[in-house]
DRENBADREN-176569 format. One line per 4 residues: their letters; for each residue x, z, y of C-alpha. Coordinates in Angstrom, 1 decimal. Layout:
N
A> X:Z:Y  ...;
***
This chain:
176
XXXX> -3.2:10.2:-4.4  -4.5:7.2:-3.0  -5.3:5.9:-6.5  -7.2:8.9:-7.0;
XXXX> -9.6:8.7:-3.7  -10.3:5.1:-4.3  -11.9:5.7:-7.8  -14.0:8.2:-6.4;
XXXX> -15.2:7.0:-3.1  -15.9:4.0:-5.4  -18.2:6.5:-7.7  -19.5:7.4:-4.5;
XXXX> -17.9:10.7:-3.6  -18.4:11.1:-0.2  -15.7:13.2:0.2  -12.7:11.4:-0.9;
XXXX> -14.2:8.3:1.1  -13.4:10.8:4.3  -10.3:11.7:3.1  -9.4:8.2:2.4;
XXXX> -10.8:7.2:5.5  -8.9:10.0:7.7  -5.5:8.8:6.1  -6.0:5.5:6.5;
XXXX> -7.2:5.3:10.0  -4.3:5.4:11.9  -3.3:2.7:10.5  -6.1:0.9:10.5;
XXXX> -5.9:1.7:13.9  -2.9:0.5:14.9  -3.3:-2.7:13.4  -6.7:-3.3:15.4;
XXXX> -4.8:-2.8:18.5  -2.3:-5.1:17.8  -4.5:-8.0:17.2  -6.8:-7.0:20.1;
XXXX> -4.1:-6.0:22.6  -7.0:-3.6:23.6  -7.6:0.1:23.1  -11.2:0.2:23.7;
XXXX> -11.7:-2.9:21.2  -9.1:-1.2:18.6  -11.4:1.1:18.3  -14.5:-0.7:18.2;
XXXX> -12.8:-2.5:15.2  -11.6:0.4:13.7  -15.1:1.9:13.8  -16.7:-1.4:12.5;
XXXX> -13.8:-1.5:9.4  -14.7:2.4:8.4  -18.5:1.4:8.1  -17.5:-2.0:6.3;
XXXX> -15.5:-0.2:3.9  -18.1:1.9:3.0  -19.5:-1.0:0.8  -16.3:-2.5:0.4;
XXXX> -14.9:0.0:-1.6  -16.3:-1.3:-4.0  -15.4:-4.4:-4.2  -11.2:-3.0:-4.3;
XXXX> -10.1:-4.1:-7.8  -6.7:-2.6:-7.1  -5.1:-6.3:-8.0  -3.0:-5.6:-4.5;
XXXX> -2.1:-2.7:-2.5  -4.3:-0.8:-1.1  -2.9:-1.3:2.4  -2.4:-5.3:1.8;
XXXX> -6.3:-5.4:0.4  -6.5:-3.1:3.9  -4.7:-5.1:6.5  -7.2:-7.7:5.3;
XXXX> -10.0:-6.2:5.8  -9.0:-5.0:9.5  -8.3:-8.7:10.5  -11.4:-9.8:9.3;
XXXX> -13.3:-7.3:11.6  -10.9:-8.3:14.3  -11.6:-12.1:14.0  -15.4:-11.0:13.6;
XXXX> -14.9:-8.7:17.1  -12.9:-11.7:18.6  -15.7:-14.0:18.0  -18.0:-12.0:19.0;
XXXX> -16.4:-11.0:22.6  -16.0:-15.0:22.8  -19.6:-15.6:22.3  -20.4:-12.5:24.7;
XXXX> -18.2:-14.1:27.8  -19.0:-17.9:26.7  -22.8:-16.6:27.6  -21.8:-14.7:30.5;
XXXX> -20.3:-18.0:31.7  -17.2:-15.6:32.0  -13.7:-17.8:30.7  -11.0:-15.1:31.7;
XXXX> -9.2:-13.4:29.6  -10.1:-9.2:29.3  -9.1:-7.5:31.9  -8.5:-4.5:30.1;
XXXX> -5.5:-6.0:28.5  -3.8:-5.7:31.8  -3.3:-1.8:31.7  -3.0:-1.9:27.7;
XXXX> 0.8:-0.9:26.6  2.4:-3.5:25.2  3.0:-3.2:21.2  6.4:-2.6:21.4;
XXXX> 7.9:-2.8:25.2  6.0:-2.0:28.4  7.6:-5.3:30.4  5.3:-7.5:31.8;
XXXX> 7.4:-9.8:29.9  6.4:-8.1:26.4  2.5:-8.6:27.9  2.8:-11.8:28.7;
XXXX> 4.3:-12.5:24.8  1.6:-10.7:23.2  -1.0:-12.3:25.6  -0.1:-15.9:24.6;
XXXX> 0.5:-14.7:20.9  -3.1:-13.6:20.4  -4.2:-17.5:22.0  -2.6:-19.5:19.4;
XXXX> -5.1:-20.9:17.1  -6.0:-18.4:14.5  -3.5:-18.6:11.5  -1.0:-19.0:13.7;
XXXX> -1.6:-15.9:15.7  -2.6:-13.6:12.2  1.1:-15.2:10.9  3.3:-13.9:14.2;
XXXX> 0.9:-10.6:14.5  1.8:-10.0:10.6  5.3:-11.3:10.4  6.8:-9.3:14.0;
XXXX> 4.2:-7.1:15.1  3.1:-5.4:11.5  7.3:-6.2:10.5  5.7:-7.8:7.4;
XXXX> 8.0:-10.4:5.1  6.5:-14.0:4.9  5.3:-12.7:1.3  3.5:-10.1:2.1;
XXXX> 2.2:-12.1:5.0  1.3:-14.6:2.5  -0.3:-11.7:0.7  -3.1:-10.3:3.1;
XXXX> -3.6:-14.2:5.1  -4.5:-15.8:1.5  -1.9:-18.2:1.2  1.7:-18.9:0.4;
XXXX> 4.7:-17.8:1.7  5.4:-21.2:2.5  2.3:-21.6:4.5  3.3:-18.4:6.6;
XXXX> 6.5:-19.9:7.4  4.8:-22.8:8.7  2.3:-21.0:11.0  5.4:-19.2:11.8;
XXXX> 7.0:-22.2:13.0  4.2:-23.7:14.5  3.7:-21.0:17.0  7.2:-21.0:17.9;
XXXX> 6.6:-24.4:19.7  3.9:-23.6:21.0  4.6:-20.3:22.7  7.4:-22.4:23.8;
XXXX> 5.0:-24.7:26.1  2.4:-21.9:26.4  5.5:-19.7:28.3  7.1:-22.8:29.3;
XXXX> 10.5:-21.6:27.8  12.9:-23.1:26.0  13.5:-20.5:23.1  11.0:-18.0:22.0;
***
């Protein structure tokens, strides 16, 4: 079905663009939220990823999935949103972190424990954070991580690693 709404939203039928749209945006959703750890900026990203997909469509050569050539472009309007809120608080003279993410549920517990995870998760540098996000959040192997981050599966299992040690100082705990 999919394969049939992406040729024509690509032909520019504006109807299956909706209907791909409306199936996909759960998802596309859900994914937003779990890099931004915020509903109101899930949506704003969701929203932004709709309107970039417009053009993107495209673009979709069907080489991967669908959903992998999806995922990717949902964490490139998250890092653009990211940015963007950094820029906003950097010129506010504003360093905290968003206060929203307080009353946000966490992804997959509602401990303050599971917060305070997720919280240091999304401040690891970026490929280390789009690895642990993909990997244990999305419940993505280190290939299909590999897949939508660009790179191999090696690499992932790197990043993988690499955050490991450093949640471990950033929680100041001895196994993560």
């Amino acid at each position: 079905m999919d394969a049939t709404l992406i040729e024509s939203a690509q032909q520019g039928d504006r109807r299956a663009f909706s209907a791909l749209v409306e199936a996909h945006y759960e998802f596309v959703h859900a994914v937003a939220w779990r890099w931004s750890g915020n509903v109101s900026d899930a949506e704003d990203i969701a929203q932004d990823v709709c309107v970039k997909l417009a053009n993107a469509i495209k673009g979709f050569r069907g080489t991967s999935r669908f959903r992998t050539w999806l995922y990717t472009l949902t964490l490139n309007a998250a890092r653009d949103h990211q940015r963007k809120r950094s820029r906003e608080w950097r010129n506010a003279g504003n360093f905290v972190a968003d206060p929203a993410f307080a009353t946000a549920e966490a992804a997959n517990d509602n401990s303050d424990q599971a917060e305070e995870l997720w919280a240091a998760v999304r401040a690891l540098p970026e490929k280390q954070c789009d690895a642990v996000l993909l990997v244990y959040a999305e419940g993505l192997t280190h290939a299909a991580a590999a897949d939508v981050m660009g790179c191999s599966e090696a690499t992932v299992s790197w990043h993988v690693h690499e955050a490991r040690k450093r949640l471990k100082i950033l929680l100041g705990r001895e196994t993560v």
